[in-house]
N, C-alpha and C positions, 0 to 999 in steps of 0.2 A: 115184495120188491122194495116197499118203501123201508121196513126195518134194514134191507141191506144197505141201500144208498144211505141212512140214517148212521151206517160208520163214516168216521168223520175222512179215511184216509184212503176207504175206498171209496166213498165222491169224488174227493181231492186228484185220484186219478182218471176218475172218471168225465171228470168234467176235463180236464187238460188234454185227455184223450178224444176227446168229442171236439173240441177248442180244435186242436192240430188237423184234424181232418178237413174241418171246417176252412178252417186256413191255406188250403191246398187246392181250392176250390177256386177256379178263374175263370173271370165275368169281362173278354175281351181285355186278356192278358194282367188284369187287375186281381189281388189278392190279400185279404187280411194277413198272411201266415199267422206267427207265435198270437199278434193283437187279437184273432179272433175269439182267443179262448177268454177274453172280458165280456164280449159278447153273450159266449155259452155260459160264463157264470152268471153273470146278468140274467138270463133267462130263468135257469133254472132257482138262483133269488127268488125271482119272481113268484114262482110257485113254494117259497117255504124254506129251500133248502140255504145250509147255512155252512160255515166251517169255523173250526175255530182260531180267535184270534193270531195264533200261536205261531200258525202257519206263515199268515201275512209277518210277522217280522222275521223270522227265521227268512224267508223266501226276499224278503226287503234287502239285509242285512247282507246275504251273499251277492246278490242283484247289484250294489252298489257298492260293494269293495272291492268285483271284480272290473270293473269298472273303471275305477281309481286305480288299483296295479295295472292296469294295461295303459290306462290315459294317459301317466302319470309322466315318462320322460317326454312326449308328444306333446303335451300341454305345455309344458316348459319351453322346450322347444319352438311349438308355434309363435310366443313372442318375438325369442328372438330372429325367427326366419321370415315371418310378417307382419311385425311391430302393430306400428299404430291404426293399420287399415283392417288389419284383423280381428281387431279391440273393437274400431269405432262400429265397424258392419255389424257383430256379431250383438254389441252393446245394444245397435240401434233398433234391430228387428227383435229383441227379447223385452226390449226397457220398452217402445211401442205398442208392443201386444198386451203384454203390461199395464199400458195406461189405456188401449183401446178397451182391456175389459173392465179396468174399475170404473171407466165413461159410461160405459156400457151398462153396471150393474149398478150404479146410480140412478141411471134413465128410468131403468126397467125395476129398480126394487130389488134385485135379485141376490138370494142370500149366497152373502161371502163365498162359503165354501163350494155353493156352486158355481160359482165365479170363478175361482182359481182353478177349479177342473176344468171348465169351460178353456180358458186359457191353456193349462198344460193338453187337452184334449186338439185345439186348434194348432196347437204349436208340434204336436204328435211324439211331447217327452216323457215318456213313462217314467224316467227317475223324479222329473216335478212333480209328476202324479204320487210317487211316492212323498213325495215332500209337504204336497198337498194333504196327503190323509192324514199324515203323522201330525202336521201344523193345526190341522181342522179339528180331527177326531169325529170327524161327521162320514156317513157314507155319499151323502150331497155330490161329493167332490168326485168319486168314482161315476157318478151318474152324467154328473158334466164332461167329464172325459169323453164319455163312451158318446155321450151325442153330439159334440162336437169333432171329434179323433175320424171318424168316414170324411169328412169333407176336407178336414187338415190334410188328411193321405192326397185326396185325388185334386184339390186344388194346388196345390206345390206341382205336383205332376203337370197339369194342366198348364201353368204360372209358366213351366221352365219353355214347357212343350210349343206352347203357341207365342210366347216373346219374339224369339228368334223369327219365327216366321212373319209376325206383322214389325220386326224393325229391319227382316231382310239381313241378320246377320249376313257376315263371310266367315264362316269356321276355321277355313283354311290361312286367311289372316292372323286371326286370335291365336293361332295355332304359331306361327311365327313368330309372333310377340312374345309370346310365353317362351319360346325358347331360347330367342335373343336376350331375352330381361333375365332366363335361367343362366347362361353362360355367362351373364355378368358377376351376377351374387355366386353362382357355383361354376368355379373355371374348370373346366378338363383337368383330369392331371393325364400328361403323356409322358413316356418317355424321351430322351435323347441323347445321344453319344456326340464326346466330346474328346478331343486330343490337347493334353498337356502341351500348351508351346508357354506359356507365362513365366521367363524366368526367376519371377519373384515368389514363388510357390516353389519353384524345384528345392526339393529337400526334405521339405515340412509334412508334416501329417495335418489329417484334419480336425482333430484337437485342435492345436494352432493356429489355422485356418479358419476356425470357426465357420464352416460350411454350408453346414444350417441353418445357421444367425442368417452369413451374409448374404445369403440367395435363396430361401426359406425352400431350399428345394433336397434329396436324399438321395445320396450314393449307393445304388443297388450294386454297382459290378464294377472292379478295378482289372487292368490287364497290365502288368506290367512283363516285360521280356517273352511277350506272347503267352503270358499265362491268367486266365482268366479266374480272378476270386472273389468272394464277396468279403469286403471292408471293414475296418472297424475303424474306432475313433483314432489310434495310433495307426492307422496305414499310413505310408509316406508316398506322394505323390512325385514323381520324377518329370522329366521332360521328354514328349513321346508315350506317353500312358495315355492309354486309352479309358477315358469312364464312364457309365451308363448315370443319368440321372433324372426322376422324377419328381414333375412339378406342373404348374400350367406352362403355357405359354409364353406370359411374360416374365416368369420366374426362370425359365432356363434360359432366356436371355442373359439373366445374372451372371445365370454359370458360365456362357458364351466370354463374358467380358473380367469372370475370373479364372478361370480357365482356358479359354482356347478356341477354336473354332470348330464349331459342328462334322461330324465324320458319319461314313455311312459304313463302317468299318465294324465288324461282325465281332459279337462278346459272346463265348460258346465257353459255359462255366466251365470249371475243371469237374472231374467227376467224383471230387471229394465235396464239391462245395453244393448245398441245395436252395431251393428258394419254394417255399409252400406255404399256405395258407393254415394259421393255429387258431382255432377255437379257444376262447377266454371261459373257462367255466371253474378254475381254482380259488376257490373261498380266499386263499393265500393273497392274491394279487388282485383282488377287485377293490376298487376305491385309491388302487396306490398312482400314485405319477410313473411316468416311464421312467424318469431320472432318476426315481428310489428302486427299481429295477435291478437298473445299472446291466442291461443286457450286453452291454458293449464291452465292456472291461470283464465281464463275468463269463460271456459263452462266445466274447467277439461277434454277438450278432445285431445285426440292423433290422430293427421296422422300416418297411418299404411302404406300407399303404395300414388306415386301421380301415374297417368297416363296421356302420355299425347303421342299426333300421334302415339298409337299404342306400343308406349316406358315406360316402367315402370320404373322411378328417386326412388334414395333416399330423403324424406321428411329430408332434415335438415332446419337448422334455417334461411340461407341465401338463402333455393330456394322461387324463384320470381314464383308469378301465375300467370297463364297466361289463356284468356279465351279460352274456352272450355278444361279445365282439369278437370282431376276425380279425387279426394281424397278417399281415404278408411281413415273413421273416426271412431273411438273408443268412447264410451260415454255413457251418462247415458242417459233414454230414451227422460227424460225431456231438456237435454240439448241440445241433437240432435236437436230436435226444432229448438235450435237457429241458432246452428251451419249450420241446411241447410238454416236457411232464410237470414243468415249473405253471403251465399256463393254463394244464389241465387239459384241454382238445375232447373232451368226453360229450359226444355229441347226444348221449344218452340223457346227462345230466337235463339239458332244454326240457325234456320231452316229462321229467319226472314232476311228481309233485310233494314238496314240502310242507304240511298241515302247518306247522307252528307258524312261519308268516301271518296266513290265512287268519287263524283266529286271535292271533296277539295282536295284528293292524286291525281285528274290528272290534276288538277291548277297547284299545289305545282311542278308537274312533269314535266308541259310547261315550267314554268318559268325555273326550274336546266335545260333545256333542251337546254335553250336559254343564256347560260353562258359559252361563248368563251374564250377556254384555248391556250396561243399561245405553240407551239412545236420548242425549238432551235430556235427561229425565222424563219422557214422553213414555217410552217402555223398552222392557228389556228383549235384547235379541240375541238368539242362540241358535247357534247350525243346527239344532238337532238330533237327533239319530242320525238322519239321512243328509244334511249337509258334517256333520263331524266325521263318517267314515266315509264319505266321500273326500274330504279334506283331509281326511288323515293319509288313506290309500295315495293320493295325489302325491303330499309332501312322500310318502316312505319309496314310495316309487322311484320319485325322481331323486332321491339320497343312494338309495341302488342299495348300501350295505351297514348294517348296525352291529360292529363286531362278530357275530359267526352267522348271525342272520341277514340271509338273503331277502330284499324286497321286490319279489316277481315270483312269478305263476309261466306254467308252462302253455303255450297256446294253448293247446287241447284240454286242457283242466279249466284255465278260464273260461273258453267258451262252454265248457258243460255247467261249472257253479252259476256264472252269470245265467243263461237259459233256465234250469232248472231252479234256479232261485228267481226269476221272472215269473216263470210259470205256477209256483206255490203265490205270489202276490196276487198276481193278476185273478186266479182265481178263487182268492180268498174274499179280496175288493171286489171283485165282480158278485161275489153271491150277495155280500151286504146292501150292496147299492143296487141289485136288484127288488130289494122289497120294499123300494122308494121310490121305484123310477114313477109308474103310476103315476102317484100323488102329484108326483114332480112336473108331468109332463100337462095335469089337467091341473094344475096351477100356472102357467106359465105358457104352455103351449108352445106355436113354432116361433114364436119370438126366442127359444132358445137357439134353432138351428142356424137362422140371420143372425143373431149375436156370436157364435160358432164361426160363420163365414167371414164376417167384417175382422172378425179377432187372427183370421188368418191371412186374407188378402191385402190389409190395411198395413201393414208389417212388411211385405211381399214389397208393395210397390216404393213404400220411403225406403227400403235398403234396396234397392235398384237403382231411384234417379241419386241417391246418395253416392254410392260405389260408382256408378257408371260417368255419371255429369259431374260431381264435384270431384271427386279422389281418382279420377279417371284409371279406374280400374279393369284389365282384360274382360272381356267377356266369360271367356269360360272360365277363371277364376273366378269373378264374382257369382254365374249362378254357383261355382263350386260352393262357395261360403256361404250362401243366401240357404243351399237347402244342406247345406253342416251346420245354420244358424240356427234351422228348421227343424235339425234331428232328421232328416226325411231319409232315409236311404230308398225310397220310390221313385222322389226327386232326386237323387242322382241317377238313379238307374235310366230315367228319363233323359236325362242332359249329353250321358253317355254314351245313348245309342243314336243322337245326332254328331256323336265326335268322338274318335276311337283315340285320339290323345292322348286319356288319362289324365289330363289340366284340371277340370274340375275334379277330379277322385284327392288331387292331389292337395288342393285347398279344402276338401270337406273333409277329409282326416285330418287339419290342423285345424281347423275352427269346433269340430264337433263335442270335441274334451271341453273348451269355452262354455259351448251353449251348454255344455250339461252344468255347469259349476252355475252358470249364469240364471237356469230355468230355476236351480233350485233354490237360490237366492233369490230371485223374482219372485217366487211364489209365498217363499215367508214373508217382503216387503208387502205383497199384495194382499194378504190376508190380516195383515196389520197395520193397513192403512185405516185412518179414521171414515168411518159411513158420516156425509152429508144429511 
């Protein structure tokens, strides 16, 4: 038995298969899943067994560039959708934990690299854990993971669970807020129908008009002599024309007072003319502006709405496509044609996967990785492996396109490289830092587990009365971000089964991309801090 598990590749499945089982195992609705299998390497370390290093970067390497292609326009994104409360929150509970464990490992003596695990352990971020070992070269740091990372899971859980109930939230409230404050930044677009009476329009098309400039709103449907088409830039608008137009609220006001007075008057397209939804998946058009398009003059068609993660933009002339976006197109039936083979529609394409991406953004990612920046002349700092291809994925992500190369992964392939490259780490670092733990534990003892919990809690509560008292931030947004600050997805699952919203789902998918950029920059500052 021992020569068998003594292959390095059948442990390697064997331990990960023992791990997942393990994981599936629930203790009044709690469960390690994927985490468990550090555990079961752990163990079986313990007794001897080993793997080789080879694995853990391979298993690294995919771990955190699927990572960065999926984070990558979200990250972006998040700035601009929650600016500076997004920043300060996420800042505050990472940079905290942070200085709670170098406090800590002062106190206590405690060597560095089990420091930083201790930290990524409490904080429940397996990319810092990664960041950790690669910075260390110690298996210290997997050790402090592992006995800090139980109490990181079920205290967040605990932190969201019991808040609520000793400050007597109202959910239903929070719940109102978010929506109101949502219709502000994101207005509805609806439609409305308008009747031509402005004689100073009869005549002109909306070229001339400039219709989108001056009412930032889009002509889906003209009717003119009771015939109903979809528009182009040269339609000519008469008096007595009927048009449909989308926009929010306050924008088809615009149209009201360039056009005409509101009508409840029925637009039944002709039966040459379509209006349907095209998938963006042609290498051809991604990265281009609408305006270099030129759909209007080209196929006489309109963009009516784009979509894109879930987000409905306004189509004007300067927005960039990006693949996988939806266009709602206006057209005639013949032109549609072109219009989806010009834009591609190939719902296949999502779902495939491209290698070269893959392995030329984690070239691209070793090399940024290995480019030493000095600090005040104190010492030099470098992302890394693990901060360079995370930084790289990031930027390629949110660039979308480099000449014929695509930067994205299809859901389904991401989530198998990301897993499966978690799974070779975890139980690569799990077996090394198994034949330390020992030593570890009767050196030190449970003063590691209370340094584990302060490292978790202390973080919890300043980015609460922070967010909440000072920045007066919603409730369910703020735990949303507090456990995407966390990495916790236990603690959201907590928060959301007090409140079927989705509020908080929706702030810890825009902080979560943060904390991970954040943990793994924390971890290198941490581990290069000068010891007292």
């Amino acid at each position: 038995m021992d020569n068998l598990i003594s292959v390095s590749y059948l442990a390697l499945f064997l331990i990960i298969s023992l791990g997942l089982l393990a994981g599936r195992a629930k203790i009044k609705g709690f469960s390690l899943d994927i985490s468990a299998v550090i555990f079961i390497a752990m163990l079986m370390g313990h007794f001897g067994f080993r793997l080789p290093s080879e694995y853990q970067h391979i298993g690294l390497l995919l771990f955190i560039f699927t990572i960065g292609i999926q984070s990558g326009p979200g990250f972006f994104r998040s700035f601009k959708q929650y600016g500076k409360q997004l920043f300060i929150i996420a800042t505050i509970i990472i940079a905290s934990g942070a200085l709670v464990t170098w406090g800590i490992s002062q106190l206590l003596s405690i060597d560095k690299a089990l420091a930083v695990g201790l930290f990524n352990g409490a904080m429940t971020s397996t990319p810092g854990l990664a960041a950790a070992v690669e910075v260390s070269g110690s298996p210290l740091a997997s050790i402090g993971y592992g006995i800090a990372y139980p109490f990181g899971v079920v205290g967040v859980v605990l932190f969201v669970s019991l808040l609520p109930k000793l400050l007597k939230v109202d959910f239903k409230k929070s719940e109102e807020e978010f929506t109101q404050n949502l219709r502000q930044s994101y207005p509805e677009f609806i439609p409305g129908n308008f009747r031509v009476e402005n004689p100073n329009i009869n005549g002109k098309n909306l070229k001339d008009l400039k219709f989108r400039t001056a009412t930032k709103c889009v002509i889906s449907r003209v009717k003119h002599n009771g015939v109903t088409l979809t528009p182009s830039r040269d339609t000519i608008l008469y008096t007595g024309d009927i048009i449909r137009a989308l926009g929010t609220a306050e924008d088809l006001e615009n149209v009201k007072l360039l056009i005409g007075p509101a009508t409840d008057e029925l637009l039944e397209l002709d039966k040459g003319h379509d209006v349907q939804w095209v998938l963006v998946t042609s290498k051809q058009v991604i990265n281009k502006p609408l305006q270099k398009l030129n759909l209007g003059a080209n196929y006489d068609a309109t963009v009516v709405r784009i979509r894109r993660s879930g987000i409905e933009l306004k189509p004007m002339h300067y927005t960039m496509l990006r693949f996988g976006d939806r266009l709602l197109v206006a057209t005639s039936k013949e032109s549609m044609r072109h219009v989806v083979k010009l834009l591609g529609n190939d719902d296949k394409r999502l779902s495939e996967t491209d290698f070269l991406p893959i392995t030329l953004g984690i070239v691209i990612g070793i090399l940024v990785g290995m480019i030493n920046i000095p600090v005040f002349g104190l010492f030099n700092f470098s992302l890394g492996i693990t901060g360079g291809v995370l930084a790289s994925a990031l930027v390629l992500s949110g660039i979308g396109k480099t000449g014929p190369i695509i930067w994205s992964m299809s859901s389904n392939a991401n989530q198998l490289f990301r897993e499966l490259g978690l799974l070779m780490f975890l139980a690569t670092v799990g077996c090394e830092a198994g034949g330390h733990i020992a030593g570890t534990f009767s050196e030190y003892g449970a003063s590691l587990l209370l340094a584990g919990a302060a490292i978790t809690l202390i973080p919890l509560i300043i980015a609460f009365i922070t967010g909440r008292y000072l920045l007066k931030m919603n409730f369910l947004t703020l735990m949303g971000v507090i456990t995407g600050g966390m990495t916790s997805t236990p603690g959201l699952a907590a928060i959301n089964s007090q409140s079927d919203s989705g509020i908080a789902q929706v702030a810890y998918a825009a902080v979560y991309p943060l904390a991970l950029v954040l943990m793994i920059v924390f971890s290198n500052i941490l581990f290069k801090l000068p010891v007292f």
